[in-house]
N, C-alpha and C positions, 0 to 999 in steps of 0.2 A: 410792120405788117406781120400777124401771128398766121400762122400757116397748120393746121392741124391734118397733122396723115393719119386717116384709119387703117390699120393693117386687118385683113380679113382675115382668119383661118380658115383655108378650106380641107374638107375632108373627101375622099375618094368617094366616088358615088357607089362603087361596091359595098363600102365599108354603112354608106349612108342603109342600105336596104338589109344590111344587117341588122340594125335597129329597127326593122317590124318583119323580119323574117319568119316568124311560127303564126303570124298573121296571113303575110301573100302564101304559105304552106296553108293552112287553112280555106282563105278562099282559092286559090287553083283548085283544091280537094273540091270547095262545095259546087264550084264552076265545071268540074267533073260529070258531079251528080247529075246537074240540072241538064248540062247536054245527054247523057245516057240514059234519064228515065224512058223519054218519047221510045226509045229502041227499045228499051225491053218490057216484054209482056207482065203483067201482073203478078205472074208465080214466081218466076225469075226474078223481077226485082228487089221483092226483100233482103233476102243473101246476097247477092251481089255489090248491090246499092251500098248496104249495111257493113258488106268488108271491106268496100270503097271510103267508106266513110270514117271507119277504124284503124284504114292506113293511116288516113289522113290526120287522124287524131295523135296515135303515134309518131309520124313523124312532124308534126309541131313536135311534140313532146322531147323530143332528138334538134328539132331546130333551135329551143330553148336551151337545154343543154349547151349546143355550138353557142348561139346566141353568149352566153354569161362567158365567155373566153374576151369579149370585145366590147368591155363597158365603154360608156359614153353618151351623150348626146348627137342628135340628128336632126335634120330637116327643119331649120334655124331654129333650134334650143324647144323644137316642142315635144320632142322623146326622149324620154332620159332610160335608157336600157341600166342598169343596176343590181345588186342583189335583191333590192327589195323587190322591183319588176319580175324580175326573174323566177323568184318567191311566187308569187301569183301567177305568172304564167305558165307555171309548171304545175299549180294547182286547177287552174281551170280547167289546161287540157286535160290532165286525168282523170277530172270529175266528168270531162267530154266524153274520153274513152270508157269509162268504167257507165255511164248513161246508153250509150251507143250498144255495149253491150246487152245490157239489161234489154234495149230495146228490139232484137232483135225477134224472139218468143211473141212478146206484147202486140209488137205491128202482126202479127202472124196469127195469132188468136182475137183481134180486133177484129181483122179484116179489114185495114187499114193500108192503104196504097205510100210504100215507103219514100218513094224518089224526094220528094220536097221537103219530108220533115226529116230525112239526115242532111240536106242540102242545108235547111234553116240552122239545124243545131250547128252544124260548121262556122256558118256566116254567125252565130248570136255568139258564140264563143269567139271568133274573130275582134268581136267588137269588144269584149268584154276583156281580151287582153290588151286591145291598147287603148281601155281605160286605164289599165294599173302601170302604163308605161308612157303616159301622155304626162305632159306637165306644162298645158295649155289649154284655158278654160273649151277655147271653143274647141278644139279637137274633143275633150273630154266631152263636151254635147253630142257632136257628130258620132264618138263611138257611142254616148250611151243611147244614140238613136239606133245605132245598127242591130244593138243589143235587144234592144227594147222590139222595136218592129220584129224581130224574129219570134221573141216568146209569145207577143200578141197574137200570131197566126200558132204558133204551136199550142197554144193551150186550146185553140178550139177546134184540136184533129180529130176528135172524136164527133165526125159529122152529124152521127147518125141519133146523137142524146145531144137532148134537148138545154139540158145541164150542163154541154161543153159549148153550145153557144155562147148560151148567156155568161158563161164564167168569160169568154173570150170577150165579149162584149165590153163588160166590166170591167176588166183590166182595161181593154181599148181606152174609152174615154176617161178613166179618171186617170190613169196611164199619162197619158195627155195634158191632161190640166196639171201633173207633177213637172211633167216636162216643161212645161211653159211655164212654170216659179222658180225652175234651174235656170232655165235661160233668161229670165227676166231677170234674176240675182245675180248671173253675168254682165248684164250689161249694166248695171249699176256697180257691182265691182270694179266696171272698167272706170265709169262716171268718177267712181271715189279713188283712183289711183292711176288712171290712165294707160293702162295696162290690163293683158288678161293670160299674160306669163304667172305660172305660182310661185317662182321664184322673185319676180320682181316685184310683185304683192307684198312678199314676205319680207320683203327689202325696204318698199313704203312705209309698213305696221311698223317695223324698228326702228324708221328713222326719226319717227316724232309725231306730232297727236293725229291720232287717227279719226278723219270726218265720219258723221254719224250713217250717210250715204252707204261707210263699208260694211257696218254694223246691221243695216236691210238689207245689203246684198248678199252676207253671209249667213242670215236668216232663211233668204226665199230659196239658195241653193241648198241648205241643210232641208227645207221641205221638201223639194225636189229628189234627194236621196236620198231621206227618213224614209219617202213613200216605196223607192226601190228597193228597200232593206225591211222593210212591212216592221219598222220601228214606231209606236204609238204616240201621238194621236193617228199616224196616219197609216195603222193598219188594216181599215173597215174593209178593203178587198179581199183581203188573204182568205178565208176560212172559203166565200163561195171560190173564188178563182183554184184554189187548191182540190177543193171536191168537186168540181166538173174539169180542170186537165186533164187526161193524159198521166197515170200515177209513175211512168219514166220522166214525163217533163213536169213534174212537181220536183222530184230526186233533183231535176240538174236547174229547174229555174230556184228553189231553196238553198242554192250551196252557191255555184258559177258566177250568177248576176251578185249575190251579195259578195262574194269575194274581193268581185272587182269594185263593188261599189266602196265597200271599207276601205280598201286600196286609195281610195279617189278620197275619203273624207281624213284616212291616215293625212295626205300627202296637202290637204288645206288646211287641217285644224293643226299639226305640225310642222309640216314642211316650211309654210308659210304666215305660223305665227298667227291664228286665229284668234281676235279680239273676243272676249266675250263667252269664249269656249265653254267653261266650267259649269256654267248653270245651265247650260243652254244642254249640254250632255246631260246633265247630274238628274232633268227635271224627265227627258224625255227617256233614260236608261230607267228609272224608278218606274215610270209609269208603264213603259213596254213589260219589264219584268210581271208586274203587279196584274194588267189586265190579261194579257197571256197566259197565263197561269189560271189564274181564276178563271176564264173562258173554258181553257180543257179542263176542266174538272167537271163539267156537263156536257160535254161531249160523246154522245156514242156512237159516230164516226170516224174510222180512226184517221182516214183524211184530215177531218176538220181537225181532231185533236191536236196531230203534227203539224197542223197551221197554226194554230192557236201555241204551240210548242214553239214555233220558229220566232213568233215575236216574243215570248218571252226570251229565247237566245240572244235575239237582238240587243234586247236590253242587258242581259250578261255582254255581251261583246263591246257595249257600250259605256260598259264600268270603266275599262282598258282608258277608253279615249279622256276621262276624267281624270286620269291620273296622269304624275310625271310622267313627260315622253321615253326618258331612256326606260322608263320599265312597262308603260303603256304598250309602246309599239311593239314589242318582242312579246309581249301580253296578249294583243290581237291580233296577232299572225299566226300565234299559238295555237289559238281559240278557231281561229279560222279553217286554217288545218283538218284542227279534230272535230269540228263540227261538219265540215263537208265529208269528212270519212265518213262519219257514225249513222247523217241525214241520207245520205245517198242510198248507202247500204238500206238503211231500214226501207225505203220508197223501192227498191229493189225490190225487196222481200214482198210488201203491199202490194206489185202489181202482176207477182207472179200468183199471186193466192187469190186475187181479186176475181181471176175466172173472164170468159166471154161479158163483155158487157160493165165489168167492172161491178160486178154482182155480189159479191163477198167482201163488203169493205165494214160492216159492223162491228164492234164489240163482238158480237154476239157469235156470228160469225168463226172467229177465234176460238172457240171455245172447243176443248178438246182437240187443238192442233200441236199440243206435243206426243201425243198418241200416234196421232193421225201423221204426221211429217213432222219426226224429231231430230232430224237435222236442221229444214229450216226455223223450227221454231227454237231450237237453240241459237242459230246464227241472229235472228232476229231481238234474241236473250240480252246478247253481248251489245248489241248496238240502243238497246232501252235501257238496259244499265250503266254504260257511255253517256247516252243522256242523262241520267239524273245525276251521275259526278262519282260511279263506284267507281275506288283503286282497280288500278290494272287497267285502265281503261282513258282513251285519250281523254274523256270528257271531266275525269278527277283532275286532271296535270293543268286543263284546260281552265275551268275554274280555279283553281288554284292560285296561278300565277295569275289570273283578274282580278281576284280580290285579295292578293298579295299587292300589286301596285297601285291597287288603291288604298290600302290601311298604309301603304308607305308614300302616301303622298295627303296622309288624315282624312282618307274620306270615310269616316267608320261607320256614318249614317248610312250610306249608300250600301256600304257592305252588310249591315248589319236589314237594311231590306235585301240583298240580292241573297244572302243566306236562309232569311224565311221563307222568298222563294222558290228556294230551292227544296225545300224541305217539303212545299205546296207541292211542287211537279212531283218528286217521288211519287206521290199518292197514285195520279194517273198513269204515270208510267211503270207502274209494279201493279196496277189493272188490267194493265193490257197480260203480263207476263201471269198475274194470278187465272185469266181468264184461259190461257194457254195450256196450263197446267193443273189448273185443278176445279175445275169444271168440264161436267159430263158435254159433247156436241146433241143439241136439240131437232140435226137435222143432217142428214149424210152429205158431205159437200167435199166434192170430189176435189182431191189436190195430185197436181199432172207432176211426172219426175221431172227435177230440177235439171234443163237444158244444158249444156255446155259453156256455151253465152253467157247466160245471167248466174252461174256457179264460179265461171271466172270472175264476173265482176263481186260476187258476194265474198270471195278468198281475196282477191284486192282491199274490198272495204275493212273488211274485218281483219285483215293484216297489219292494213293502218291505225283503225285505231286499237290494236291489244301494241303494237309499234309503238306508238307517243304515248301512252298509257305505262311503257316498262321501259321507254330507256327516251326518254323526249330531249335529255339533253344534246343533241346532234343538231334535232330541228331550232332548239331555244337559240343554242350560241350561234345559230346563223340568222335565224330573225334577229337576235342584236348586233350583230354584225351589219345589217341591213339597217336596226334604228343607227346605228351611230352615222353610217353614212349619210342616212337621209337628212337625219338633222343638221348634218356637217355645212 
C-alpha cells in the first residue's frame, strides 16, 4: 500500500498580511474618509479630507518600501510580493499622491464636495496594486473590479456638466462589456488548463500541446485589458471619457489603471508563457501607434489631444511586449515609469489653467501663456517634450529602450512604424509648445498663482522625468532585476 504525505508549508499570518499591506494602508485611509465626510461641513472638507487622503497615500508609499524587505507568496500562492510588484506599487502610490495633490485647488475651484472622490481615488489605487501583486486570474478580476468601479464614478464628479455625465456613462457600460470578455477568457483559460493560477498556466503551455480553448481564452482576456489600456481596436471611449472627467482624474486614470494593467499582461504574456503572443501584440501595437497619432493631429482640444496621445503610448509600450522578455520587461517598466511621470504632470498643468468650469481647455486657449505664466508654461515645456522622446528627458530613455528590444529581437517592421510615429506626434506636440510661445492671447484669461499643492506635485512630476531622462540607469537595472526574477 503506497501512503503519500503532503507536507504543508505554513507561513505566520503576520507575515501573510505583509503581502497586501500598502493595500489594507490604503483602504483603512479611504475607510477614514468615508466615516469623516458626514462630520465635516463643506468648507472644511476639502483640506482636511484631502490631507487625510495624502497621508494615506504616503504611507502606502512607506508600507511598500517595508513591504520589498519580505518577498514571497501569500494567501495560498495567489500574491506574489516581489521586486517587480513592488515596482508598480510604488509607482501607483505616487501617481496617487502627486494626483491627490493636484487635486486639492481643482475640488476648490469646481465647487466640488471632496469626501467621496479622495475616498474612491484610495480604494481605485487599492485595487490597482493588487492587480500588479496578484498572480491569480480571479483575484486579478476582483481587483480589476475595485479599480474599475472607482474611476467609473470618478470620472463623472463633475455633476454639474453635462459632458461629465455622459463621459461617465460611457465608460460605465462599455467598461462592462470589457469586463465580461476578461472574465469570460478566464473561465475558459480554466476550461483549457484546469487552473487559474498564472503560474500553473505557465507550467501547462510548457509542458506540451496547447488546446485551441487556451488560445480564445487568451484573446477574450487581452480584450479585456486592450480596453483598460485604451490600446486599439479598443480605444473608441478615450477621447469623450477623457474630455468630460475631471482633468486630476484623467492625470491619475492615464497613468495608475495602465500601470497595473501592463503589470497584469507583463505577468500572462511572460510570466506564463503566452501562446500566440507575437502577432497578437505586433498587430494591435501598430495600430494603437497609427491611429492615435493621426487622431491628435486634429484635435483642438487639448483634452482630447492627450487621449488620442495615450493610445498612441499604448502602442509604444506595446512594442516592449513583442520583444524578447529579458529585454521587453525592463523595456516596459521603463516606459511605464516615464510615462506616468510626464502624463501626470502635464494633466496637472491642464487643470490648473483650465479655470472654473473647465473653461480653457482649447488650443487656443494656450496662446500667449508663456507671457502670461512662464513658469507653468515652461514646466508644461518639459513634460511635451518628454512626450515626443527629447534627450534629457524620461520619454528619450523611454523609447529608446522599446525600440532597442525590439530591433534585438528583429522586429525592424514594427520599429520602423513606431519611429514614424513618433515623428507624426512631434508635430502636435511642439503645437501646443508653438501655441504657448509665439502667439499673441486673442482674449485675457486669467491664470490664478500656482498653489502649494499642485507646485509640489508639478516639482515631483518633473523631477522624475528630467530623473530617468539623465541617469535612468538605477531604475533600468532594477526593472531587470525584476524581469529575471519574474521569468525565473
Amino acid at each position: 500500500m503506497n501512503v503519500t504525505i503532503q507536507i504543508v508549508r505554513t507561513v505566520p499570518q503576520s507575515v501573510e498580511y505583509l503581502r497586501i499591506l500598502p493595500e489594507i494602508v490604503l483602504a483603512v485611509f479611504g475607510m477614514i474618509i468615508m466615516l469623516l465626510d458626514p462630520l465635516l461641513d463643506e468648507r472644511r472638507s476639502q483640506k482636511t479630507l484631502g490631507s487625510v487622503a495624502l497621508v494615506g497615500s504616503l504611507a502606502a508609499i512607506a508600507a511598500t518600501l517595508y513591504q520589498s524587505q519580505y518577498p514571497g507568496v501569500g494567501f495560498w500562492n495567489m500574491v506574489h510580493v516581489d521586486t517587480f510588484s513592488v515596482f508598480f506599487h510604488f509607482l501607483i502610490t505616487t501617481v496617487t499622491a502627486v494626483v491627490i495633490l493636484t487635486s486639492y485647488e481643482y475640488m476648490e475651484v469646481q465647487q466640488i464636495r471632496a469626501g467621496e472622490y479622495y475616498g474612491l481615488i484610495l480604494f481605485g489605487a487599492m485595487g490597482m496594486c493588487l492587480m500588479s501583486s496578484a498572480v491569480e486570474l480571479v483575484l486579478i478580476f476582483i481587483a480589476l473590479e475595485i479599480s474599475s468601479i472607482s474611476t467609473y464614478i470618478l470620472v463623472g464628479f463633475r455633476r454639474r456638466a453635462a459632458i461629465s455625465s455622459e463621459a461617465s456613462v460611457k465608460y460605465f457600460l462599455l467598461g462592462s462589456f470589457a469586463t465580461a470578455f476578461f472574465l469570460y477568457g478566464v473561465a475558459l483559460m480554466f476550461g483549457a488548463t484546469g487552473s487559474t493560477s498564472i503560474t500553473v498556466i505557465g507550467d501547462t503551455f510548457r509542458s506540451g500541446a496547447i488546446p485551441m480553448l487556451a488560445y480564445a481564452g487568451l484573446a477574450l482576456m487581452f480584450v479585456g485589458l486592450g480596453f483598460k489600456v485604451a490600446a486599439a481596436p479598443f480605444h473608441i471611449w478615450t477621447p469623450d471619457v477623457y474630455e468630460g472627467a475631471p482633468a486630476p482624474v484623467v492625470g491619475f486614470m492615464s497613468t495608475a489603471p495602465k500601470a497595473a494593467v501592463f503589470a497584469v499582461l507583463l505577468r500572462i504574456m511572460f510570466e506564463a508563457d503566452a501562446p500566440g503572443r507575437l502577432w497578437l501584440i505586433w498587430i494591435t501595437a501598430a495600430i494603437s501607434m497609427t491611429l492615435g497619432n493621426l487622431g491628435a493631429l486634429v484635435q483642438d482640444n487639448v483634452k482630447r489631444l492627450l487621449a488620442y496621445s495615450s493610445i498612441a503610448h499604448a502602442g509604444y509600450l506595446l512594442v516592449a511586449f513583442a520583444a524578447l522578455p529579458s529585454n521587453g520587461i525592463p523595456a516596459a517598466m521603463f516606459y511605464a515609469a516615464s510615462y506616468a511621470a510626464m502624463n501626470v504632470g502635464a494633466f496637472a498643468v491642464v487643470s490648473h489653467f483650465a479655470g472654473a468650469g473647465e473653461r480653457y481647455v482649447t488650443l487656443e486657449d494656450y496662446a500667449g501663456m508663456g507671457r502670461r505664466s512662464p513658469l507653468l508654461a515652461a514646466t508644461l515645456t518639459i513634460f511635451l517634450l518628454s512626450l515626443i522622446g527629447i534627450p534629457i528627458t524620461g520619454g528619450f530613455f523611454a523609447k529608446f529602450y522599446v525600440f532597442t528590444a525590439a530591433l534585438q529581437a528583429n522586429l525592424v517592421g514594427l520599429v520602423m512604424i513606431g519611429v514614424l510615429n513618433s515623428a507624426v506626434g512631434a508635430y502636435y506636440y511642439l503645437r501646443i509648445i508653438v501655441m504657448m510661445y509665439m502667439h499673441e492671447s486673442r482674449a485675457e484669461i486669467p491664470v490664478s498663482p500656482v498653489p502649494i499643492g499642485l507646485g509640489t506635485a508639478l516639482v515631483v512630476s518633473a523631477a522624475a522625468t528630467i530623473y530617468l531622462g539623465t541617469l535612468p540607469g538605477r531604475v533600468l537595472e532594477y526593472a531587470s532585476r525584476s524581469a529575471s526574477q519574474l521569468l525565473r
